[in-house]
Each structure stands twice: as structure tokens, then as C-alpha cells.
RONU-421966 format. One record per residue (C-alpha): z, y, x; residue in three letters. Coordinates in pm, 1 decimal. Layout:
<sites>
{Z: Z, Y: Y, X: X, r: ALA}
...
</sites>
This chain:
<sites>
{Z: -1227.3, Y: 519.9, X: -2278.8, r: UNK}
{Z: -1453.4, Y: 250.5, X: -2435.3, r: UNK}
{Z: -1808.4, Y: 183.5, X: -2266.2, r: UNK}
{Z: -1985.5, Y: 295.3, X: -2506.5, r: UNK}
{Z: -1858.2, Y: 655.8, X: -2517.4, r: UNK}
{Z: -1977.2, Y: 685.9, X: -2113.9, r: UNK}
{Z: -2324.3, Y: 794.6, X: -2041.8, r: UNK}
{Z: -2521.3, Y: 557.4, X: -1775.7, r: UNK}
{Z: -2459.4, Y: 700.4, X: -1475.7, r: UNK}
{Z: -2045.3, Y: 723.2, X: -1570.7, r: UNK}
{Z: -2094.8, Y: 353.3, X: -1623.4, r: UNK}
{Z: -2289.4, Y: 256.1, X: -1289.4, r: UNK}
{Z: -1965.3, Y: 452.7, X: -1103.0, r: UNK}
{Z: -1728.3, Y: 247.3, X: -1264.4, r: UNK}
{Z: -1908.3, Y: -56.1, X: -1138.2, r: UNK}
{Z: -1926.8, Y: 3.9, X: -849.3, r: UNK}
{Z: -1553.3, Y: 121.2, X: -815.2, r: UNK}
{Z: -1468.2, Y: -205.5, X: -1010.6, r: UNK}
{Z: -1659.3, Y: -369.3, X: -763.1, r: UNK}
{Z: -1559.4, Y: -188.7, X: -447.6, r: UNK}
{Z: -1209.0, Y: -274.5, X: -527.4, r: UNK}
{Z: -1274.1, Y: -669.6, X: -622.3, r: UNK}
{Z: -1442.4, Y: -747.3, X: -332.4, r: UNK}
{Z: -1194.9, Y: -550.6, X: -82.0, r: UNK}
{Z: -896.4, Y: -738.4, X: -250.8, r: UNK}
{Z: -1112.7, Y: -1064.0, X: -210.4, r: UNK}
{Z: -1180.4, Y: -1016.5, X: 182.2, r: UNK}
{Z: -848.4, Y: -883.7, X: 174.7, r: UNK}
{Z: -673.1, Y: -1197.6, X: 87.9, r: UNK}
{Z: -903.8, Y: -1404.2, X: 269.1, r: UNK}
{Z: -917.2, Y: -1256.6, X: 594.3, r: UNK}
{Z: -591.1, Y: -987.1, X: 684.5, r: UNK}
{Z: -606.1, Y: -651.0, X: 544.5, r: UNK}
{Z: -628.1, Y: -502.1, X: 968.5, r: UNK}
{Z: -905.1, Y: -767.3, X: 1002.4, r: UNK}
{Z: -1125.9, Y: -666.2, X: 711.5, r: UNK}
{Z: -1344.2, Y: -354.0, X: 775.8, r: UNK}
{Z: -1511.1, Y: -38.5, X: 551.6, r: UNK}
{Z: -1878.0, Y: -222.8, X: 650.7, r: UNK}
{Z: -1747.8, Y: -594.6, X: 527.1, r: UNK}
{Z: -1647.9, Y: -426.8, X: 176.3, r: UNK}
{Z: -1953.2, Y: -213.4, X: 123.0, r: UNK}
{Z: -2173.8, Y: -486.8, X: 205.8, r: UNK}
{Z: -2011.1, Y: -695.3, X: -35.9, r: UNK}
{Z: -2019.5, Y: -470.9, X: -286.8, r: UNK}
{Z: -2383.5, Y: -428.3, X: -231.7, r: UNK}
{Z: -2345.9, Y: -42.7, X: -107.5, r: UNK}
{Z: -2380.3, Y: 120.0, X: 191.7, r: UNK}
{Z: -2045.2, Y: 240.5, X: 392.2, r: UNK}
{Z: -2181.4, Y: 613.1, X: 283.0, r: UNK}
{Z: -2130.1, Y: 510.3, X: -56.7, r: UNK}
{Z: -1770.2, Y: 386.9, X: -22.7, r: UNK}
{Z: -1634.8, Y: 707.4, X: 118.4, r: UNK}
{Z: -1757.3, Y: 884.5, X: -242.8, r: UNK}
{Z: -1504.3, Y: 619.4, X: -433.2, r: UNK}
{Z: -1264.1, Y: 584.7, X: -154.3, r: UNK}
{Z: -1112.0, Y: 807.1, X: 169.4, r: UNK}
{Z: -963.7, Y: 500.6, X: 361.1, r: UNK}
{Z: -893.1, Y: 116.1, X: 275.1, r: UNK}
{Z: -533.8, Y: 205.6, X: 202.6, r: UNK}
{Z: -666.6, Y: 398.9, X: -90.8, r: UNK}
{Z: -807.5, Y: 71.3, X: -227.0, r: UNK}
{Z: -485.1, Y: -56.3, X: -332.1, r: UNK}
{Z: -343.8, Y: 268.3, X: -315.8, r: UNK}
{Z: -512.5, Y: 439.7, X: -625.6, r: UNK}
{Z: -419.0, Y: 318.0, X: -934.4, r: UNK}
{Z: -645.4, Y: 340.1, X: -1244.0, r: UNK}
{Z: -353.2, Y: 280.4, X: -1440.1, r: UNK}
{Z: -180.5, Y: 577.5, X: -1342.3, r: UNK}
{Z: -382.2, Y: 821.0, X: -1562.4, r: UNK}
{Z: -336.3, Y: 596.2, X: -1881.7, r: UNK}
{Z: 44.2, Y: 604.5, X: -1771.0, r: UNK}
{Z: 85.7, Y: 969.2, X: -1760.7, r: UNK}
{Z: -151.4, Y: 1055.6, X: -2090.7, r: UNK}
{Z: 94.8, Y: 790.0, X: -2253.2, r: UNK}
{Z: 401.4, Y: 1006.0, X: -2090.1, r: UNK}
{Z: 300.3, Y: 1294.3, X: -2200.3, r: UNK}
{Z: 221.0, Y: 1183.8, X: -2527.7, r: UNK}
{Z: 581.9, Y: 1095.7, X: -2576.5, r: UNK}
{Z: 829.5, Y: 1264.4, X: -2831.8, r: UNK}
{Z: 976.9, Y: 1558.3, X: -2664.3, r: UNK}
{Z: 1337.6, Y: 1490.6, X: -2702.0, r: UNK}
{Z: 1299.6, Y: 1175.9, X: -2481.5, r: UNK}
{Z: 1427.7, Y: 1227.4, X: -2141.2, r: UNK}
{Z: 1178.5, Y: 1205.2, X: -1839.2, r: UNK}
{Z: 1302.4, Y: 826.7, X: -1740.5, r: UNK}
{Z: 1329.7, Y: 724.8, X: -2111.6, r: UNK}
{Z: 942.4, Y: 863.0, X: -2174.1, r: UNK}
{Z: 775.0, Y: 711.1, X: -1875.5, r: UNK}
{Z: 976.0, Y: 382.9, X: -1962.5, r: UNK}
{Z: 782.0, Y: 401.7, X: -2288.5, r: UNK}
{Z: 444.2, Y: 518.2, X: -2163.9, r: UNK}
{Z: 503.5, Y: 267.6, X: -1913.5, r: UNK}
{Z: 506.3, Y: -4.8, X: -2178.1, r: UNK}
{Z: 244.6, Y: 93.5, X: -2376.7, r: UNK}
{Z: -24.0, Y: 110.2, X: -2084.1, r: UNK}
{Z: 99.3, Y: -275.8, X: -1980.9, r: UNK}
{Z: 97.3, Y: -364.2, X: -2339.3, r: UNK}
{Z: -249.0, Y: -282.8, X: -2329.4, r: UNK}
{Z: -449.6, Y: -350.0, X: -2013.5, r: UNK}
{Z: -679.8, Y: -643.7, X: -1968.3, r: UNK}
{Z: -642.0, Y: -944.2, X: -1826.9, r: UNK}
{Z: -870.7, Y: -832.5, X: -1530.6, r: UNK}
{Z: -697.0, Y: -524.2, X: -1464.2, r: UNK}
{Z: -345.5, Y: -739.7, X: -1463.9, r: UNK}
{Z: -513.2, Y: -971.2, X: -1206.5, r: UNK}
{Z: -567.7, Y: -661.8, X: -983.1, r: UNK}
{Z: -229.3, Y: -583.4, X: -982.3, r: UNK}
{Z: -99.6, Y: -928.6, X: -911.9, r: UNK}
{Z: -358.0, Y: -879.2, X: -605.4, r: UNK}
{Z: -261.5, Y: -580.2, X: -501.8, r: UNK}
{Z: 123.4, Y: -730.6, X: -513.5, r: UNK}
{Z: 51.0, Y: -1007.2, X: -356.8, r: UNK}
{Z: -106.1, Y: -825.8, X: -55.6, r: UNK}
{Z: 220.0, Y: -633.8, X: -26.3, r: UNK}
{Z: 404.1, Y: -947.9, X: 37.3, r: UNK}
{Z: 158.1, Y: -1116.9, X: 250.6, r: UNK}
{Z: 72.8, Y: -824.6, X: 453.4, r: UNK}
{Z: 259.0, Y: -638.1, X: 675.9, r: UNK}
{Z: -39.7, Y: -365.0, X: 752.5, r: UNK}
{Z: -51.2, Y: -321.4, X: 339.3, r: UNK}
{Z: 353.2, Y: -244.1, X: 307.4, r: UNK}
{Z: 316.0, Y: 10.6, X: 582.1, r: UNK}
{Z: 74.5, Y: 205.0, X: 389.4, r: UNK}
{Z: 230.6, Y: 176.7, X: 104.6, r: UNK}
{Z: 527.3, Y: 320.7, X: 233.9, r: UNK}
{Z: 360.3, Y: 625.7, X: 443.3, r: UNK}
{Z: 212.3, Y: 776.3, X: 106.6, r: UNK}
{Z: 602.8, Y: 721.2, X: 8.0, r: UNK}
{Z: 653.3, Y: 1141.2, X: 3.0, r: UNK}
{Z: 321.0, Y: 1180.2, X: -149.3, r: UNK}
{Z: 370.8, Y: 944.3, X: -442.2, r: UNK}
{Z: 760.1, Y: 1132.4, X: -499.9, r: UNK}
{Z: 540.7, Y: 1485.0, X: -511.0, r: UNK}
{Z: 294.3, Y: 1343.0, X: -799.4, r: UNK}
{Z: 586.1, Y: 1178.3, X: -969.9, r: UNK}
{Z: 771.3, Y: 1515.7, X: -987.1, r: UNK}
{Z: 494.8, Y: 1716.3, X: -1077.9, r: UNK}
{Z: 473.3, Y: 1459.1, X: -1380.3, r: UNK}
{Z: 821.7, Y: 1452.7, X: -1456.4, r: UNK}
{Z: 911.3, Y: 1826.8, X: -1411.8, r: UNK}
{Z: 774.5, Y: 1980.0, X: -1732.5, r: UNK}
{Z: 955.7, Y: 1753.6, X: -1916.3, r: UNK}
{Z: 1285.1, Y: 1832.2, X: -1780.0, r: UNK}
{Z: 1200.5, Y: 2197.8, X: -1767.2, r: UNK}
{Z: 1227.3, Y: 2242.5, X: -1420.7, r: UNK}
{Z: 990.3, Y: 2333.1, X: -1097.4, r: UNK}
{Z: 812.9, Y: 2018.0, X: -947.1, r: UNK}
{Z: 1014.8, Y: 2153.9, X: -619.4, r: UNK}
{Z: 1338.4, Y: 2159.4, X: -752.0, r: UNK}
{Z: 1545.7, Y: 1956.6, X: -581.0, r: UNK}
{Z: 1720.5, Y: 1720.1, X: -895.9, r: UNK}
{Z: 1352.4, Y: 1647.6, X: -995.7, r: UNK}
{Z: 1223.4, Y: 1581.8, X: -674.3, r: UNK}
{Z: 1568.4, Y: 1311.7, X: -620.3, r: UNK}
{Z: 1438.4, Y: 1155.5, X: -939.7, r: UNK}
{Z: 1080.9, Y: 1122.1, X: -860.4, r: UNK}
{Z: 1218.8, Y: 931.1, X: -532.2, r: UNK}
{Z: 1468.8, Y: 683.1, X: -771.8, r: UNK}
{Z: 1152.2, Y: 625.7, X: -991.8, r: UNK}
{Z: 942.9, Y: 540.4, X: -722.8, r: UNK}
{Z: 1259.6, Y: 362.3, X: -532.1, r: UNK}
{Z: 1331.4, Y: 140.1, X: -832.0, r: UNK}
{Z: 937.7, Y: 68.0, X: -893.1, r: UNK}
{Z: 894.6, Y: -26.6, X: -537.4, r: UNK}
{Z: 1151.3, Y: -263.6, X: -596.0, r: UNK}
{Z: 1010.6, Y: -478.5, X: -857.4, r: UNK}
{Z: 670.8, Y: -501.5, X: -660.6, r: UNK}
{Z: 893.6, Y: -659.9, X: -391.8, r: UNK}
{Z: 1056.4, Y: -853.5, X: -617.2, r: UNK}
{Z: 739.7, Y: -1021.6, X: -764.0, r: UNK}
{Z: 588.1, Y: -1043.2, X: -471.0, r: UNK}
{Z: 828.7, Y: -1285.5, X: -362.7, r: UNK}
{Z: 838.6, Y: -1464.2, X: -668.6, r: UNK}
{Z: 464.0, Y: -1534.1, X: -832.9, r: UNK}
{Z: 625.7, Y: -1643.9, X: -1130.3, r: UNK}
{Z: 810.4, Y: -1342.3, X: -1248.8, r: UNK}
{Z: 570.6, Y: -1101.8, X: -1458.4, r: UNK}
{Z: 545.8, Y: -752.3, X: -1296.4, r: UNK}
{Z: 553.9, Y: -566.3, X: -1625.4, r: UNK}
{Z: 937.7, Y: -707.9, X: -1774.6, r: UNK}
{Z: 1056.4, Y: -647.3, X: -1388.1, r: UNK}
{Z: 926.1, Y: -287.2, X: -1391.7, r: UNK}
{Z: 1077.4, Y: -236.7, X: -1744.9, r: UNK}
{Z: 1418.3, Y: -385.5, X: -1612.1, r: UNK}
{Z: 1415.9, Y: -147.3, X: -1311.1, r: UNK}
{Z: 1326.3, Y: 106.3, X: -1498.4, r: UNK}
{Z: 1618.0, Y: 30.7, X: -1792.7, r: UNK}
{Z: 1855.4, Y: 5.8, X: -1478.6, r: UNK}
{Z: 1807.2, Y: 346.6, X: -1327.5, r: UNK}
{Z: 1806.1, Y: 460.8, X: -1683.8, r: UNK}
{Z: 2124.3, Y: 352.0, X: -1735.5, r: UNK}
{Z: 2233.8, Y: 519.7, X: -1405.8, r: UNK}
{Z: 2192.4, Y: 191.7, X: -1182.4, r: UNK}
{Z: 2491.9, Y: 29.5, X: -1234.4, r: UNK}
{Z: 2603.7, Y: -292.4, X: -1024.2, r: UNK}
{Z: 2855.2, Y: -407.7, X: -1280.1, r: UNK}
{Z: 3125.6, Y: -631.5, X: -1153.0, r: UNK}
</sites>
């Protein structure tokens, strides 16, 4: 949503998130993600530790929440219907990278290359592992008209998340490679039921 369109105090939040999560990713990379504290990011965000906890439950949420993901599941659900749940979130998938900024690609780079560089980071990531397979599945299941529970949706929440996990190690290791095509190719892959060829 454009600017414009927010009222004042909608804005002012936004900042502050924005800046929350700049500044964390900043100390972050500087000093150890263990080493930073809640106190050291507030106060470089100009707000008081109070204030934090209304954006943010923990500092694994910091690189845990994603503002992309609610542009990536309007764009999946925006899809044609007679796509296929991995074929429409490959496209809304697309779409969202097509279009983000340069500064919100930056934050992802960030946030990647804190999962590299930091062991503390990878084990966060990796305890909300069940969590992120339930909102997957919840976003998936309508499409392929079955419960969020079910066990076939819930198996390819975990693959989604499995084969995305995979190209955030992947670039992580290698700066050069651009997150977006990797995702795309891991995403093609399990599409095309993850073949290993010969």
C-alpha cells in the first residue's frame, strides 16, 4: 500500500518497524546476534525497550517476520484457480520479488547473510520450523481443497518450506547468487517432483 493511502499514525508505525528492524540487522552483523540485546536495538532505534515488544515478541522475530509474506500470499491467492498450490505460490512468488525495492531486497540479503554467519540465527530459524509448515498449510489448503491438518497438505507445506530453506543456504554461502532465481529454481524443482536426474 502506497504512503499516501496511510493515515499519520499508520506511517509513524511503519517507521519505526522499518527502523527497529535496520538497526537490529546492523548491530546484528556487527556484533553476534547472542551478543546484541532488546536495550542496544531500541536505543538505536530511538525507542524505549517498551516500545519494541509492541512491533516485536523476541529478537528472533526480527528476522523471523517477513513483510513480504503478506504480499506473497495476496499474490497466491490472487492466482487463477486451476493452478496447483506449488505452481500458484511459484507465481505469486515471482511477482512479489519482481516488485520489491531495492531496500527491502537488501533486508533479505541481511537477513541471509545472518543465517550463514550465525549459528544462534539458524537455530531459530529452524525451531519456528513446525510453525512456519502450519502457516504454509493453512495457505496452501484451500487451494487444494483439503483441511490445513490433512496430512498430504501438511507433507507439502514441509517440502515448500524444505526446498525454500534450501536456497537461503545456498545463497548464503554464495553472495553472488541472487536469492530470488534460486528460490524460483527450488521451487520449479519440487514442482517438477524433485528429480536428481542422472
Amino acid at each position: 500500500m502506497p504512503d499516501a493511502a496511510l493515515g499519520l499514525r499508520e506511517r509513524k508505525k511503519l517507521k519505526t518497524r522499518a527502523a527497529l528492524q535496520t538497526e537490529a540487522m546492523r548491530l546484528f552483523l556487527k556484533k553476534g546476534f547472542a551478543q546484541t540485546t532488546i536495550d542496544e536495538i531500541a536505543g538505536a532505534a530511538e525507542v524505549s525497550p517498551s516500545t519494541f515488544f509492541n512491533y516485536f515478541s523476541s529478537k528472533e522475530d526480527l528476522i523471523l517476520q517477513d513483510d513480504l509474506d503478506p504480499l506473497i500470499i495476496a499474490a497466491f491467492n490472487a492466482q487463477p484457480p486451476e493452478l496447483g498450490p506449488i505452481a500458484a505460490l511459484r507465481a505469486a512468488m515471482n511477482s512479489t520479488f519482481s516488485a520489491i525495492t531495492l531496500e527491502e531486497m537488501a533486508m533479505v540479503q541481511q537477513r541471509t547473510a545472518l543465517v550463514q554467519r550465525d549459528p544462534d540465527v539458524r537455530a531459530a530459524m529452524l525451531s519456528q520450523f513446525a510453525g512456519m509448515v502450519e502457516q504454509v498449510a493453512e495457505v496452501l489448503a484451500p487451494r487444494a481443497g483439503r483441511a490445513a491438518t490433512d496430512f498430504a497438505v501438511r507433507n507439502l507445506a514441509g517440502a515448500v518450506i524444505g526446498v525454500l530453506m534450501s536456497s537461503v543456504l545456498a545463497v548464503a554461502s554464495d553472495p553472488e547468487a541472487d536469492l530470488s532465481t534460486l528460490a524460483d529454481a527450488a521451487m520449479a524443482h519440487l514442482e517438477a517432483g524433485l528429480p536428481l536426474g542422472n
